[in-house]
C-alpha positions as CSV (number, residue, x, y, z in Angstrom):
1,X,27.9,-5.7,-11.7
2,X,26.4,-2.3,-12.5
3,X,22.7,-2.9,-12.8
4,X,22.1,-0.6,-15.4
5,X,25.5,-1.5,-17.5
6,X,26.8,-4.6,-18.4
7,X,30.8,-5.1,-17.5
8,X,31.5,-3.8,-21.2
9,X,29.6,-0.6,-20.6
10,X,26.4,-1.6,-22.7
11,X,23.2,-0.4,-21.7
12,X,19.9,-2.1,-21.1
13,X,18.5,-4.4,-23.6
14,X,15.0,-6.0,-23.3
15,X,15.9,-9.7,-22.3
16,X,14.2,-11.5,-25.2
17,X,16.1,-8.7,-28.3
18,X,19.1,-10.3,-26.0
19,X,17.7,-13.7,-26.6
20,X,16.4,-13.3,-30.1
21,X,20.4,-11.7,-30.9
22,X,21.6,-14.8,-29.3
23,X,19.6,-16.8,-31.6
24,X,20.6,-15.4,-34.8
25,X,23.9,-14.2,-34.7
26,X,25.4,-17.1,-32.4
27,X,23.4,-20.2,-31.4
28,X,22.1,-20.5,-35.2
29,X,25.5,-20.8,-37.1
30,X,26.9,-23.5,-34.6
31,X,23.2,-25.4,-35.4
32,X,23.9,-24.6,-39.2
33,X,27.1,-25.6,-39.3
34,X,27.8,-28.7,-36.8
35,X,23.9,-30.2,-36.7
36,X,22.3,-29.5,-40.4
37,X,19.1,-30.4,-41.0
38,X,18.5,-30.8,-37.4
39,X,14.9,-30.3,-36.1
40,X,14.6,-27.9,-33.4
41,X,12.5,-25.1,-32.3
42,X,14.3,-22.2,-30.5
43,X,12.8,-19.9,-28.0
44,X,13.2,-18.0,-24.9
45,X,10.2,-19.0,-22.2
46,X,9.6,-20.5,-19.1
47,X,10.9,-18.3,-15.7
48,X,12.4,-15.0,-15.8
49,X,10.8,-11.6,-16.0
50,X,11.2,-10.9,-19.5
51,X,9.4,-13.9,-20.7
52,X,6.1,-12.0,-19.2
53,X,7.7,-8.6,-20.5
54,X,8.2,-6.9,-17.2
55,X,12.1,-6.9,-17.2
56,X,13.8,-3.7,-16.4
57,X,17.5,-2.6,-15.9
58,X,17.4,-4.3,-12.3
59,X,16.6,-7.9,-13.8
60,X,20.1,-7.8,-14.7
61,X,21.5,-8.6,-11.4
62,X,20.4,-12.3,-11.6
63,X,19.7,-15.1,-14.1
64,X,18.4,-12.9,-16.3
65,X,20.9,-12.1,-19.5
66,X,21.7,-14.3,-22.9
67,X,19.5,-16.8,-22.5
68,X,17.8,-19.3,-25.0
69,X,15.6,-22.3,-25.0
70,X,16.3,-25.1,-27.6
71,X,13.9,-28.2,-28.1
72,X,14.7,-31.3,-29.9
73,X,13.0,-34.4,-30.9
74,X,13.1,-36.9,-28.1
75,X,15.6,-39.1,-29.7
76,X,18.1,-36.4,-30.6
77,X,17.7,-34.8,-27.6
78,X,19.1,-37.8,-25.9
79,X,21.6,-38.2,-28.7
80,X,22.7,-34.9,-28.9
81,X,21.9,-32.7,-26.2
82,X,24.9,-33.0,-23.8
83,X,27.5,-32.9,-26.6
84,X,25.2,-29.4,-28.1
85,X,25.8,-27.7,-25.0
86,X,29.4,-28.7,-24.8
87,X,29.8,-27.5,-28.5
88,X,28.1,-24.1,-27.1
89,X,30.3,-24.0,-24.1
90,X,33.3,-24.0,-26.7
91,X,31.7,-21.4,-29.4
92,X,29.5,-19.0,-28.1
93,X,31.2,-15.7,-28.1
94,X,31.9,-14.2,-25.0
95,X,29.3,-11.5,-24.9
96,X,26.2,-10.2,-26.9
97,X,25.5,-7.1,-27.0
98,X,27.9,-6.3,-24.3
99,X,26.1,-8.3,-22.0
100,X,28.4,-11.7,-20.9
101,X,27.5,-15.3,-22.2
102,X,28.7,-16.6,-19.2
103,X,26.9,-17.2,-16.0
104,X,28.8,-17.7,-12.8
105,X,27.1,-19.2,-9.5
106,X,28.4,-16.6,-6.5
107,X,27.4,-19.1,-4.3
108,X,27.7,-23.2,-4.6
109,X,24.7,-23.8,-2.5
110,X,22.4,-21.6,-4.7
111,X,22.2,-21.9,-8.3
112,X,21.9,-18.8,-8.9
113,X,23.6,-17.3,-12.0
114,X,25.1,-13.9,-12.1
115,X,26.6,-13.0,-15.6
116,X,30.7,-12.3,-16.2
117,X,33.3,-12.2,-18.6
118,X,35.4,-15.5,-18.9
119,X,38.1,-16.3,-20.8
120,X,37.4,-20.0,-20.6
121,X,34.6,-22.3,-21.9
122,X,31.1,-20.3,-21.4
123,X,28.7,-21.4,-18.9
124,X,25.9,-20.4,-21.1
125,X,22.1,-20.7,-20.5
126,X,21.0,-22.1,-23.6
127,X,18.8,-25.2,-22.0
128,X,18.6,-28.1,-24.2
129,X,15.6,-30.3,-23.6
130,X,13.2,-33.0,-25.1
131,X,10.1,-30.1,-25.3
132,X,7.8,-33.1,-24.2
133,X,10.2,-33.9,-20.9
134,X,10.3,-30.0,-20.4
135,X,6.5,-29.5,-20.3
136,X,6.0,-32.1,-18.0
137,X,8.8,-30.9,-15.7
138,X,6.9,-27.3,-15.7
139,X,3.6,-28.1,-15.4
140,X,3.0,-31.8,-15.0
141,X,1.9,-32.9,-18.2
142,X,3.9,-33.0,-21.8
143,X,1.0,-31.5,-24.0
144,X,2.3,-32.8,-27.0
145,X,1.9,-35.8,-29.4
146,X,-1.9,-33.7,-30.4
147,X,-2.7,-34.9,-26.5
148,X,-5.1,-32.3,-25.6
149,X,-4.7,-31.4,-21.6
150,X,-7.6,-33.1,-19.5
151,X,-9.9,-31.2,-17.0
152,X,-7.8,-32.6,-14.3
153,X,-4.7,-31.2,-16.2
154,X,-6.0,-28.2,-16.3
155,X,-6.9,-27.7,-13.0
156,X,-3.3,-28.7,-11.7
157,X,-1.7,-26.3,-13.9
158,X,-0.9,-23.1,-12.0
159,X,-1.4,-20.1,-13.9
160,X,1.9,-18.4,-13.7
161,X,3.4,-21.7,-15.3
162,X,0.9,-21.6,-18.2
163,X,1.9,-17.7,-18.5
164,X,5.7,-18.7,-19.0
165,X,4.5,-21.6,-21.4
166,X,2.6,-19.2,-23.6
167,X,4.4,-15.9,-22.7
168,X,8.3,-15.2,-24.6
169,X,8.9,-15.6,-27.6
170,X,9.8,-17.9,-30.4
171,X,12.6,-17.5,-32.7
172,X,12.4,-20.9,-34.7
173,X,9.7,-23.7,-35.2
174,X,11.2,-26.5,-36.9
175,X,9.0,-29.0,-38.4
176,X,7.0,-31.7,-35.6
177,X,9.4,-34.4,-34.7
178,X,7.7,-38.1,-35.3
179,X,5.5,-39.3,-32.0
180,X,5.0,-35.4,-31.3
181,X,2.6,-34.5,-34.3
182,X,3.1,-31.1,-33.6
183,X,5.5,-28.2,-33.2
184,X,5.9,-25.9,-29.7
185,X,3.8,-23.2,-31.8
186,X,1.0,-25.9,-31.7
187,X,1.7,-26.4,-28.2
188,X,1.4,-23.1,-27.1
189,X,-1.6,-22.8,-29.0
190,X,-3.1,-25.8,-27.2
191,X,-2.4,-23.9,-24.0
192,X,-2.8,-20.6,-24.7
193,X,-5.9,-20.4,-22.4
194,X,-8.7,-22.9,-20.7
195,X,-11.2,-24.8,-22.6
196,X,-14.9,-22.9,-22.1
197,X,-16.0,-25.1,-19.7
198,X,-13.1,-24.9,-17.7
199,X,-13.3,-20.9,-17.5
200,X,-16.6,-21.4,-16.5
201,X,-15.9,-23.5,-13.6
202,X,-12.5,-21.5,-12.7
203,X,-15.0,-17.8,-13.1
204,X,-17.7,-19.5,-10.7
205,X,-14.7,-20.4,-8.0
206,X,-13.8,-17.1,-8.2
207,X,-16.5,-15.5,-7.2
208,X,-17.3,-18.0,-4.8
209,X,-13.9,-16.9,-3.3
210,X,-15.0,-13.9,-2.7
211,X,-18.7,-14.7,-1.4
212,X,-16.7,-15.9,1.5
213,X,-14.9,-13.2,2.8
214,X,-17.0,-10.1,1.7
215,X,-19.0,-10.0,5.1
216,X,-16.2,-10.0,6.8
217,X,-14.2,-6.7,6.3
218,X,-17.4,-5.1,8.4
219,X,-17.7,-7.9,10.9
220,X,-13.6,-7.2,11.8
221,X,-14.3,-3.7,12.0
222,X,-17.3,-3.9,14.4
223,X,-15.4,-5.7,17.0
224,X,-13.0,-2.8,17.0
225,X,-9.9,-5.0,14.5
226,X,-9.3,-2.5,12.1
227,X,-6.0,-4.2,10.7
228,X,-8.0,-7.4,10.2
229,X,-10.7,-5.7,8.4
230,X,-7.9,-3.7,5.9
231,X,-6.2,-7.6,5.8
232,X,-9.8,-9.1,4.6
233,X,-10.2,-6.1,2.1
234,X,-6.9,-6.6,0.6
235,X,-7.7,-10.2,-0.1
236,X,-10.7,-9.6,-1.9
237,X,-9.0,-6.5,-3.7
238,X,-6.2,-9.4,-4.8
239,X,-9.2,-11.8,-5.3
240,X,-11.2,-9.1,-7.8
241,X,-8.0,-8.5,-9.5
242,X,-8.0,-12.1,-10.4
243,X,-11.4,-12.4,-11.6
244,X,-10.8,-9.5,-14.0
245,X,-7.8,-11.4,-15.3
246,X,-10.1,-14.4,-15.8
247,X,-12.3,-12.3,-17.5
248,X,-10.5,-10.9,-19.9
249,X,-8.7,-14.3,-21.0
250,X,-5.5,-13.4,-18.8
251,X,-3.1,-15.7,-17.1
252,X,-2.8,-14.4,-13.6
253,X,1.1,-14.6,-12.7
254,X,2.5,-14.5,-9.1
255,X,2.4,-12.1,-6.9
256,X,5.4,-9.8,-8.1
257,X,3.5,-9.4,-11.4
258,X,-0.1,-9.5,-10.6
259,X,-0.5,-5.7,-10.1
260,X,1.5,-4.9,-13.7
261,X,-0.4,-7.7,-15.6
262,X,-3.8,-6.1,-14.2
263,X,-2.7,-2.1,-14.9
264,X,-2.8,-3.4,-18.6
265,X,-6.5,-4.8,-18.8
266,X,-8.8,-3.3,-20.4
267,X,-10.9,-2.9,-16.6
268,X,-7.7,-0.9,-14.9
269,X,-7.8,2.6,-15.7
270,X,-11.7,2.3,-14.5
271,X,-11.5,-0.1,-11.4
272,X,-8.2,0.8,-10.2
273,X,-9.4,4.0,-8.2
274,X,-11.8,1.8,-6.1
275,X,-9.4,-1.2,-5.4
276,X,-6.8,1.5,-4.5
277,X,-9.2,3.2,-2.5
278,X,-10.7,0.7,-0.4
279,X,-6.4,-0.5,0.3
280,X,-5.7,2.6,1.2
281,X,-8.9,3.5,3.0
282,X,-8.5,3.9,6.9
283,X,-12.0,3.5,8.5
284,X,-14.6,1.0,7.5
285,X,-17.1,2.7,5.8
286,X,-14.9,4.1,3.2
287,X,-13.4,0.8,2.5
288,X,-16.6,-0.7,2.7
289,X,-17.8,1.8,0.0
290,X,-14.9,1.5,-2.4
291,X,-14.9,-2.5,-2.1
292,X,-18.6,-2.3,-3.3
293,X,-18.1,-0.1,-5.9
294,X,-15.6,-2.8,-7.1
295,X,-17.9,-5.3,-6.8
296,X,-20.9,-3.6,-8.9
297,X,-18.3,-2.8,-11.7
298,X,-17.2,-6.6,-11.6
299,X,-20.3,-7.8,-11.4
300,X,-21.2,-5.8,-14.3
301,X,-18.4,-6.8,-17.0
302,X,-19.4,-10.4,-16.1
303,X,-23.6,-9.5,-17.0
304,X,-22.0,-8.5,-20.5
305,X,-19.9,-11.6,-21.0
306,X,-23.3,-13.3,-21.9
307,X,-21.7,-16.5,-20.1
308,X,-24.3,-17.2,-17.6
309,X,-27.9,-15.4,-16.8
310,X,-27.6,-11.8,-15.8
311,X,-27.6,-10.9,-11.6
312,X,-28.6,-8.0,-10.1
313,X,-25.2,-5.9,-9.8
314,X,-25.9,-4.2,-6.8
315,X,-24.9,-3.5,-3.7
316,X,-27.2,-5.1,-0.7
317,X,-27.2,-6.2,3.4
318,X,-25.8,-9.0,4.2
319,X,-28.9,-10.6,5.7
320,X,-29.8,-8.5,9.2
321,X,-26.4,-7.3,9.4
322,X,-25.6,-3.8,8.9
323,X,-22.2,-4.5,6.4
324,X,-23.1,-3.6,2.4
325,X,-22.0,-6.8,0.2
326,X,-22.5,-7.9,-3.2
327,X,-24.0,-11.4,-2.0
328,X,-21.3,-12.8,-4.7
329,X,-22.1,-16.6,-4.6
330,X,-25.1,-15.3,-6.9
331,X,-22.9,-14.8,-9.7
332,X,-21.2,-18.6,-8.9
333,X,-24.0,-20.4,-8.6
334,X,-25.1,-18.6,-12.3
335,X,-22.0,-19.9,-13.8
336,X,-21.9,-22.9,-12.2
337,X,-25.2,-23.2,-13.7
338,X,-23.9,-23.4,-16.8
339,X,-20.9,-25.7,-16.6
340,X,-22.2,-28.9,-18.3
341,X,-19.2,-31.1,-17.7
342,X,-19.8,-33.9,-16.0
343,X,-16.4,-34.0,-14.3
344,X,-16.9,-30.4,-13.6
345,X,-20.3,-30.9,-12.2
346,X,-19.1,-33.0,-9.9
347,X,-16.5,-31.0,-8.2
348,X,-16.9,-28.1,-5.3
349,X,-16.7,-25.0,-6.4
350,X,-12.8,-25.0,-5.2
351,X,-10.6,-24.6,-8.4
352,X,-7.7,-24.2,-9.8
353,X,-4.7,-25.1,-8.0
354,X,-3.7,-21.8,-7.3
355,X,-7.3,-20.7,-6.3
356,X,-6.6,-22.2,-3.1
357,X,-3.0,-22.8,-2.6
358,X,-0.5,-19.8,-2.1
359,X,2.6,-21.6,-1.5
360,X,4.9,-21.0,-3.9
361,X,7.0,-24.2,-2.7
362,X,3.7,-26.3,-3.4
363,X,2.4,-25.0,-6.4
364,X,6.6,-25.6,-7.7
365,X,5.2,-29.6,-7.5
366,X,4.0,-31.1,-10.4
367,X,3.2,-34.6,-8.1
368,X,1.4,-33.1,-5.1
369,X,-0.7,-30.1,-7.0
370,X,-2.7,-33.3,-8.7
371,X,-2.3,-35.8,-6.1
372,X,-4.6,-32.7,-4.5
373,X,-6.6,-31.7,-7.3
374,X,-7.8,-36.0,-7.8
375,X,-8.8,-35.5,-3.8
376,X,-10.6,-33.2,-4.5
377,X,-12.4,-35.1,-7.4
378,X,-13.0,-38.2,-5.3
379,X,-17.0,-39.2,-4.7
380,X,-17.3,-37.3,-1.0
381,X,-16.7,-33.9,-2.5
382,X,-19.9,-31.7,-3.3
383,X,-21.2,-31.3,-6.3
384,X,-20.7,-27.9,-8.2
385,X,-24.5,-27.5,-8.4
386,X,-25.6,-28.9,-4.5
């Protein structure tokens, strides 16, 4: 299929119009008409590039297209669900828009949908789920019935499934179904970003992150590695980009969408010159200088937040060695210093999940991200203040 033109010859449409189009003018008048008064919420989140925005004519060539989210209560999801989507399969026109209903796997052994014109039953993508079964298939834990997440929760949840969670949009929010007490705006809400204490312990690990590696750029350079010094720089480039998303409330997604999610902060138009400078710097003490320039004007948006005592900003040796550094466990142990919680306070300064995991296999597992995250809170572990 033509990336920039659907099989009819229509042009691009940003993925959730598509959705919001599928909604209105197909999905709602079966609902209307076959299920009235049914309580449901309709939306279009969880993966795909348009949910965060960032969907361009080339999202077209998979899974992305017609697609819609529908949540019932738990008893009529299991009374309804599979004979809804049949009912959909049967009535959904054949396009939107131009842009095909139907979603065809190319291959058997990868589930990956491609869309096309059928004249048969549509394999649509409008999921129908029990919202409390969906949440915890996405991130581990329901969120609804009023249960506010715990720190544990939180810690387990990666942030590029809280971004899909909270990102999209939602096209209907039908009244709370009983044993919920609460609709998916409520639970988007609840999620929309950490409780204080919880930023404060995810800011600290942050910069703690990057206390660890700042020496290093100049240590890899004066034993004559030059690649490994750029490699080190780039992490803590990555690592500061992260800490600005933190700072500014943001849900850092993965690695496709980190750059574009940062270039809309506040921070970017200012800080970008020095992160791109020190990536694309070639000898150390250029790299050196633009990574601490970073570092000072980081250093400094966190002195205004008020969240923790103000630290020096600047630039210093690292002890008797001749490599500049910001010395950035200063700033952790100042938040750290603040966080109050006791379940917090008794936790290294390790995390969220994806603070120190990068595999996106792992962090995909609801079970193993807090089987981890509960080692990490068992009695051995340092304290956040030791």
């Amino acid at each position: 299929m033509n990336r920039e033109r659907s099989p009819l010859g229509a042009g691009f449409l940003p993925g959730l119009e598509l959705s919001r189009i599928l909604y209105e003018e197909a999905v709602r008048p079966v609902l209307d008409s076959a299920y009235p008064g049914l309580r449901y919420a309709a939306a279009r989140i969880g993966s795909g590039s348009e949910v965060l925005g960032f969907d361009t004519a080339r999202s077209a060539d998979h899974e992305w297209g017609p697609r819609l989210n529908l949540f019932l209560a738990p008893d009529d999801a299991a009374r309804h669900g599979a004979e809804l989507s049949r009912l959909l399969a049967e009535r959904l026109p054949k396009h939107v828009r131009g842009w095909p209903t139907h979603f065809r796997h190319a291959d058997p052994e990868v589930p990956i949908g491609h869309m096309e014109l059928t004249d048969g039953a549509v394999n649509h993508r409008v999921s129908v789920d029990d919202l409390g079964d969906w949440l915890r298939a996405r991130l581990g834990v329901a969120a609804v019935a009023g249960r506010a997440p715990t720190v544990r929760d939180w810690l387990a949840m990666p942030q590029q499934r809280l971004a899909e969670v909270t990102g999209g949009a939602v096209f209907h929010d039908g009244p709370g179904a009983p044993g919920t007490h609460g609709t998916l705006g409520a639970v988007r809400e609840r999620l929309a970003w950490y409780p204080d204490q919880v930023w404060r312990y995810l800011l600290a690990c942050q910069w703690q992150r990057i206390s660890q590696e700042e020496a290093l750029v100049g240590r890899c350079a004066e034993v004559g590695d030059g690649l490994g010094s750029a490699v080190v720089a780039a992490r803590l480039v990555r690592d500061l980009m992260r800490l600005c998303l933190l700072l500014e409330r943001t849900y850092a997604p993965y690695g496709k969408w980190l750059g574009t999610t940062f270039g809309r902060l506040a921070v970017a138009g200012d800080l970008s010159p020095s992160l791109a400078g020190a990536l694309a710097a070639t000898k150390y003490p250029a790299r050196e200088r633009h990574l601490c320039d970073a570092y000072e004007y980081v250093a400094g948006l966190q002195n205004t937040t008020g969240l923790a005592a103000p630290v020096d900003p600047a630039r210093r040796p690292y002890h008797s060695r001749p490599f500049q550094v910001l010395h950035a466990e200063r700033f952790a142990g100042a938040l750290a210093a603040t966080v109050t919680h006791p379940e917090l306070r008794d936790l290294p300064l390790t995390g969220g999940v994806d603070q120190w995991a990068d595999s996106t296999d792992f962090l995909g597992l609801s079970g193993p991200r807090r089987a981890a995250v509960d080692a990490l809170a068992r009695p051995e572990t340092r304290g956040v203040g030791s």
